[in-house]
N, C-alpha and C positions, 0 to 999 in steps of 0.2 A: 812429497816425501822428504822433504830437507831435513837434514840433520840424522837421515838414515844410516847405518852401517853399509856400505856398500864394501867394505874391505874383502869382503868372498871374492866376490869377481876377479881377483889377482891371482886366484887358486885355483878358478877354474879350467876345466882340459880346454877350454872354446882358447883360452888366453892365447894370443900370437896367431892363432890359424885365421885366414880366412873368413871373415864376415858375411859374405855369400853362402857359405855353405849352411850359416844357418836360417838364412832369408830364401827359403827355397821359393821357386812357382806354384807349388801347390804342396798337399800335404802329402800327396804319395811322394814327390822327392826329399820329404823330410829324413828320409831312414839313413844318411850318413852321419847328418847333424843328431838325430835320437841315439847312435850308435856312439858319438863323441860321450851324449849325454852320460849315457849306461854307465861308463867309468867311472863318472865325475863326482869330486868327495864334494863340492857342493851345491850339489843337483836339489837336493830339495830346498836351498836358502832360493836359490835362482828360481824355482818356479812358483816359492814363497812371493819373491820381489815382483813376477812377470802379473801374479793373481792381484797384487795388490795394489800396482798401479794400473791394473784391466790394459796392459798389452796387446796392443791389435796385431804387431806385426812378430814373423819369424818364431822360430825352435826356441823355446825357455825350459829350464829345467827336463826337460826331457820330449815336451808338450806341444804341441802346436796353438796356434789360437783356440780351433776349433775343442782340442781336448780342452783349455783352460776354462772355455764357456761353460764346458759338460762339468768340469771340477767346482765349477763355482754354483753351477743351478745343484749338485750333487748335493754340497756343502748347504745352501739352502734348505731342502728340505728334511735334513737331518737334525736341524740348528733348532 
């Protein structure tokens, strides 16, 4: 993705906290990191970015991996 906009990311509520928190151990300890998500004014650019580059790891846009997979097999068979 070079030459992407990434200037969201500056805006985001994750910006300054902790990087762990959204790299949880599994998906049930995602709900602090989903919970940052909920606020965040650029929540759907972020999990825009996390589908588009097929993100394996941590909380994007509000999403864990696993939701992202389901968002994009979703997005297939409606396409």
């Amino acid at each position: 993705m070079s030459g992407a906009d990434l200037s969201w990311r500056n805006q985001g509520a994750c910006n300054g906290l902790d990087p762990a928190v959204f790299f949880p151990d599994s998906d049930a300890a995602a709900d602090e990191a989903k919970s940052i998500c909920s606020i965040c004014m650029v929540r759907a650019s972020c999990l825009e970015h996390a589908i588009a580059v097929r993100e394996k790891d941590g909380v994007w846009g509000g999403a864990t991996e696993r939701e992202r997979r389901r968002i994009i097999r979703q997005r297939r068979r409606t396409a």
